[in-house]
C-alpha positions in Angstrom: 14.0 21.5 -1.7 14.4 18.0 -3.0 11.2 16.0 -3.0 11.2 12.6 -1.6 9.9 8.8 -2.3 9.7 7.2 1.1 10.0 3.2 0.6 9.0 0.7 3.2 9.5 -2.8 2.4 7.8 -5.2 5.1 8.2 -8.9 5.1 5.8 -11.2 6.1 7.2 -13.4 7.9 5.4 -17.0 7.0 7.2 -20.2 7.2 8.1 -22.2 3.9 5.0 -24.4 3.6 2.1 -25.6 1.7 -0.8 -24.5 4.3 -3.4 -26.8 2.7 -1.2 -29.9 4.2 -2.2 -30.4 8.3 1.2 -31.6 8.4 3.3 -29.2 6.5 4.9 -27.7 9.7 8.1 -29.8 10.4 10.1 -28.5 13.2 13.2 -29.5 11.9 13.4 -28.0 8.9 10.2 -25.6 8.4 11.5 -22.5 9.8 15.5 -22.9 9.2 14.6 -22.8 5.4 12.6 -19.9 6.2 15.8 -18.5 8.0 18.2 -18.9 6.0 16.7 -17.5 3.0 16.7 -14.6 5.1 19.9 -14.5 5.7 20.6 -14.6 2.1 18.7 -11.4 1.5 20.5 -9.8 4.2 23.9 -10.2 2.9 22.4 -9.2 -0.9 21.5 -6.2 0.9 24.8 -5.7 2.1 26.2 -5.6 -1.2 23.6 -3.4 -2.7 24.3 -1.0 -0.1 28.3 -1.1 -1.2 26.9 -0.5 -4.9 24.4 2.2 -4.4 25.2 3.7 -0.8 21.8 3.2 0.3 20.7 0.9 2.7 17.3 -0.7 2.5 15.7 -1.2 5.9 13.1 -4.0 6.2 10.1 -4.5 8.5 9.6 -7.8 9.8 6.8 -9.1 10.5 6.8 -11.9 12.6 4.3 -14.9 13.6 3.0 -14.9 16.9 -0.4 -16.0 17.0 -2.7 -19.4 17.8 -1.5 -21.9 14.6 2.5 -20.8 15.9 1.4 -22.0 19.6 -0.6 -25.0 18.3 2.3 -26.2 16.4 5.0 -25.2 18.6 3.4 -24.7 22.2 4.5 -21.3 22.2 3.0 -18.7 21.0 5.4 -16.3 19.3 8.2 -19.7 18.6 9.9 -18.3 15.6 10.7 -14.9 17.4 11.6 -17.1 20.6 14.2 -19.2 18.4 15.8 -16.8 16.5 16.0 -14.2 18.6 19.2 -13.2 18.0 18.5 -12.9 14.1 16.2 -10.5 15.0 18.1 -8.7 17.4 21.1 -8.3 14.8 18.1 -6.6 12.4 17.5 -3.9 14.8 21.0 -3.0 15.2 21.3 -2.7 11.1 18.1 -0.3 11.0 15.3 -2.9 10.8 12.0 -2.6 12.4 10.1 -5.9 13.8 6.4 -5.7 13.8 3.7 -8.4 14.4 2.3 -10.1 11.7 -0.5 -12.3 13.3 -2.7 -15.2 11.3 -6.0 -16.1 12.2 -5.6 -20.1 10.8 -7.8 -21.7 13.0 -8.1 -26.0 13.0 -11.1 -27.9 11.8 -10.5 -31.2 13.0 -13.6 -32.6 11.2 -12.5 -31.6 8.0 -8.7 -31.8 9.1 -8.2 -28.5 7.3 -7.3 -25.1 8.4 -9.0 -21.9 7.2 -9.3 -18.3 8.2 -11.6 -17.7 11.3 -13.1 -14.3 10.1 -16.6 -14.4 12.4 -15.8 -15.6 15.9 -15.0 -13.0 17.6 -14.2 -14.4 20.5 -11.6 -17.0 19.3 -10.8 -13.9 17.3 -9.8 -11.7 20.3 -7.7 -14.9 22.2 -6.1 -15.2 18.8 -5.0 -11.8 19.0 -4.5 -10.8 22.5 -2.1 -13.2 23.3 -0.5 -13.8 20.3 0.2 -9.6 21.0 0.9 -10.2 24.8 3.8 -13.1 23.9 5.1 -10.9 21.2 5.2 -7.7 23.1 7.6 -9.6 26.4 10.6 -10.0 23.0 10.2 -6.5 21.4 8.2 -2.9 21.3 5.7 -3.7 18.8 4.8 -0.3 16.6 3.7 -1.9 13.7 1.3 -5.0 12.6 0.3 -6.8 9.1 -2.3 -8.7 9.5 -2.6 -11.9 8.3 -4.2 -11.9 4.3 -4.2 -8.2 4.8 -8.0 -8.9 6.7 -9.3 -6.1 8.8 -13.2 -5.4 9.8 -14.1 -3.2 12.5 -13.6 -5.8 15.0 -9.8 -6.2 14.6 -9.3 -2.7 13.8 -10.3 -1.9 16.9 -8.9 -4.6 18.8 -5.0 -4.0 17.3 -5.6 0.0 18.0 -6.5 -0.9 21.5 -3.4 -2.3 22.3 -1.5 1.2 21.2 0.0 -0.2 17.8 1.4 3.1 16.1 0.6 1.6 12.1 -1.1 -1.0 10.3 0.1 -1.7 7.1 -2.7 -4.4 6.3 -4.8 -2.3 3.8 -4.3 -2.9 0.1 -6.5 0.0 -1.7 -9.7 -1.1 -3.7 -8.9 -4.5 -3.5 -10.7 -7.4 -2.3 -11.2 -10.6 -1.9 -14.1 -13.2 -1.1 -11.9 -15.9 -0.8 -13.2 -19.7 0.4 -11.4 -21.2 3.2 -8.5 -18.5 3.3 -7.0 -15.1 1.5 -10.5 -13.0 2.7 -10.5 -9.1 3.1 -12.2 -6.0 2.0 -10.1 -2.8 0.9 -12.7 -1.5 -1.8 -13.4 1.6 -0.6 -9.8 2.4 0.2 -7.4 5.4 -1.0 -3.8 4.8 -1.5 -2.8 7.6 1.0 -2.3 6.9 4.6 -4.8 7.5 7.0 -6.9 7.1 10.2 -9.4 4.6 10.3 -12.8 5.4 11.0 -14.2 3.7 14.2 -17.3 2.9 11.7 -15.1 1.7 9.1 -11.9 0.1 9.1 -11.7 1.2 5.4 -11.9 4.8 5.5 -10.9 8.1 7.2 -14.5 9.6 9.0 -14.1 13.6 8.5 -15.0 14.1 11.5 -11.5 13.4 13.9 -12.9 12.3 17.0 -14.9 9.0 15.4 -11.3 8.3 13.9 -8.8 5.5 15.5 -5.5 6.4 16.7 -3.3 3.4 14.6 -2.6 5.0 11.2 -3.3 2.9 8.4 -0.1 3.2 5.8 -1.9 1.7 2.6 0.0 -1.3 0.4 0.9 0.5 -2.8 -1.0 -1.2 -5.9 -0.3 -1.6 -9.4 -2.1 -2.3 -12.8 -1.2 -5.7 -13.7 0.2 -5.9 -17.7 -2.3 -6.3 -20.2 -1.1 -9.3 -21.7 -1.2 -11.2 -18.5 -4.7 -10.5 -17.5 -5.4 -14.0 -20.0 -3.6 -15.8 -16.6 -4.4 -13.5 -13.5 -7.9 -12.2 -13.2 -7.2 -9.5 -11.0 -6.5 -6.2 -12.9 -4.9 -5.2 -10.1 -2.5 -6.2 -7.8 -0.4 -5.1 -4.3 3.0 -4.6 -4.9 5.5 -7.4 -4.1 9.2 -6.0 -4.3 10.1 -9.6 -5.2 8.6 -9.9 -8.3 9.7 -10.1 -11.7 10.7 -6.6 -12.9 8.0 -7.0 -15.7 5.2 -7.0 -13.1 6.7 -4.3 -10.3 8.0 -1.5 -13.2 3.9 -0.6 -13.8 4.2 0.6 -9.7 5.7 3.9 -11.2 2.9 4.8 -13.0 0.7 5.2 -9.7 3.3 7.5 -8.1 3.1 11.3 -8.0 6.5 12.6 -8.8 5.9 15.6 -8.2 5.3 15.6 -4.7 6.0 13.7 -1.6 5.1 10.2 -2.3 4.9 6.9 -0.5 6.2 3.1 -2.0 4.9 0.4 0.5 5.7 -2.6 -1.0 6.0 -6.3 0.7 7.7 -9.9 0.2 7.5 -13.1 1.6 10.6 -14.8 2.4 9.6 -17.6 0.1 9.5 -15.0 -2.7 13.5 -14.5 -2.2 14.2 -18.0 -3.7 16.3 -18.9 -6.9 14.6 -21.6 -8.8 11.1 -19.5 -9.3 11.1 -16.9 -12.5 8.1 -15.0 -11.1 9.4 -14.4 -7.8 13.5 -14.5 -6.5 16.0 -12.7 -4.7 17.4 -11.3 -8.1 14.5 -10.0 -8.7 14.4 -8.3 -5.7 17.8 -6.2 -6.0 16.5 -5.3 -9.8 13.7 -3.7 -8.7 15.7 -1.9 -6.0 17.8 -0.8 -8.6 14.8 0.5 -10.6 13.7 2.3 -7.6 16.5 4.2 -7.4 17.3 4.7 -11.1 13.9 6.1 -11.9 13.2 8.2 -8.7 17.1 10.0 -9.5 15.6 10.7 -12.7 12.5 12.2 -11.6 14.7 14.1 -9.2 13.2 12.4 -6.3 16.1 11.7 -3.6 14.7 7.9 -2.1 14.7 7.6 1.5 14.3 3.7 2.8 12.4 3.6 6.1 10.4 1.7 8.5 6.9 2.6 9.2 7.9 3.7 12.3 10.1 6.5 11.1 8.3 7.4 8.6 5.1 8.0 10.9 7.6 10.1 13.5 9.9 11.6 10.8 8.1 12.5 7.9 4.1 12.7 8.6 2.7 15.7 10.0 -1.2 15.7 11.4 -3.3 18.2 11.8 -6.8 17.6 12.5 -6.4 14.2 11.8 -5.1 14.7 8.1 -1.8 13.1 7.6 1.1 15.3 5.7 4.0 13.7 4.3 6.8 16.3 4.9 
């Protein structure tokens, strides 16, 4: 029987702006940019799928959360707005999920930053970004915002009977300042249920597990050579990175088995004037995907998390089985 690599490719879906400027969110313009660089992916898609008779399904994750109503008065207004984009995404095979930020507003400093101890501004954030949300769409899936988990939130997102979080990015983390904080150290790259006492892990014992499995970012070992510039030796795996970066993902899958490619982009990656990061870059490592896993003799199935958690997982006793 021909083993498969299961690819999910989730998009977080964050306007085009520079978050350090109070300012930066222009109604006019702010989230039509965003659009319309999805749109351009889309059609790239389309043409891919003409090349290689595959179709690439995305996961979007979309904004609905206390900076979106703040900004907006509306909690979930890009999903409001474009609502027929998003609609037109489902019919193709797409997934939308809930990708919620916890910017909060200092308006001493006249900065935002990431609320990480309130819990209580922490659960209004949450709940009603997730009760706006859930009126437009079934939501099966979240990302959190800066991939930040602790028990709190864990347990908050699995009480509202979300299906998968895809927030975890293994044995990384990050201290962070004023934004870009979370703790994945003690994370493996396979999926899981989180433990009630740790968001982190998988507790062996089933019933002190949570019932929202955790489907880990896949990592990779950042190039020798460029550890001089980034200090991280690793790094989660952004499909819209140059091929240089994303080629060093296939040395931390198992060929010989089942195995799992969760990989992410923003739609400010999908430009054309950055070298790092563009939509060219994108199809290339799509292409790579598929060129490398037909060698290995891997047949590459592109799915949503939510067919890949009802397709292809099996659990028993709380271990999950990719089948």
């Amino acid at each position: 029987m021909t083993k498969k690599l299961f690819v999910v490719i989730g998009c977080d879906t964050d306007p085009l702006i520079e978050i350090n400027e109070p300012n930066a969110f222009i109604k006019e313009n702010v989230w039509d940019e965003t659009i319309q660089s999805i749109v351009r992916l889309k059609e790239k898609i389309g043409i891919f799928e003409d090349k290689q008779g595959l179709s690439p399904k995305i996961t979007w994750f979309l904004r609905s959360d206390q900076q979106i109503n703040i900004q907006w008065n509306d909690w979930c207004y890009p999903v409001r707005e474009y609502i027929s984009l998003w609609n037109e995404q489902i019919k193709s095979g797409d997934e939308i999920g809930w990708h919620p930020h916890l910017w909060r507003y200092d308006e001493l400093k006249n900065i935002w930053y990431q609320e990480i101890n309130d819990n209580d501004w922490i659960s209004s954030c949450l709940e009603n970004g997730y009760h706006e949300i859930s009126k437009l769409f079934r939501i099966n899936s979240v990302k959190m915002g800066w991939c930040f988990h602790k028990n709190y939130t864990m347990n908050l997102v699995d009480s509202f009977g979300i299906k998968y979080d895809l927030s975890a990015i293994p044995g990384l983390m990050n201290s962070g300042n004023t934004c870009n904080i979370y703790d994945w150290k003690n994370t493996s790259a396979d999926p899981y249920f989180p433990s009630k006492k740790d968001y982190r892990i998988r507790d062996d014992n089933p019933s002190n597990n949570h019932n929202i499995m955790e489907i880990p970012i896949t990592n990779y070992t950042v190039p020798f050579f460029w550890r001089i510039f980034i200090s991280k030796r690793n790094m989660a795996a952004n499909i819209a990175k140059h091929p240089i970066f994303f080629r060093n993902i296939f040395n931390n899958i198992i060929w010989n088995q089942e195995s799992l490619l969760n990989t992410y982009f923003h739609p400010c990656d999908i430009g054309e004037k950055d070298r790092l990061f563009s939509l060219n870059n994108f199809e290339r490592n799509l292409n790579n995907i598929i060129e490398i896993a037909r060698k290995k003799k891997l047949e590459v199935v592109f799915i949503t998390p939510q067919e890949f958690g009802e397709k292809y997982c099996v659990v028993g006793n709380r271990k999950i089985i990719m089948v």
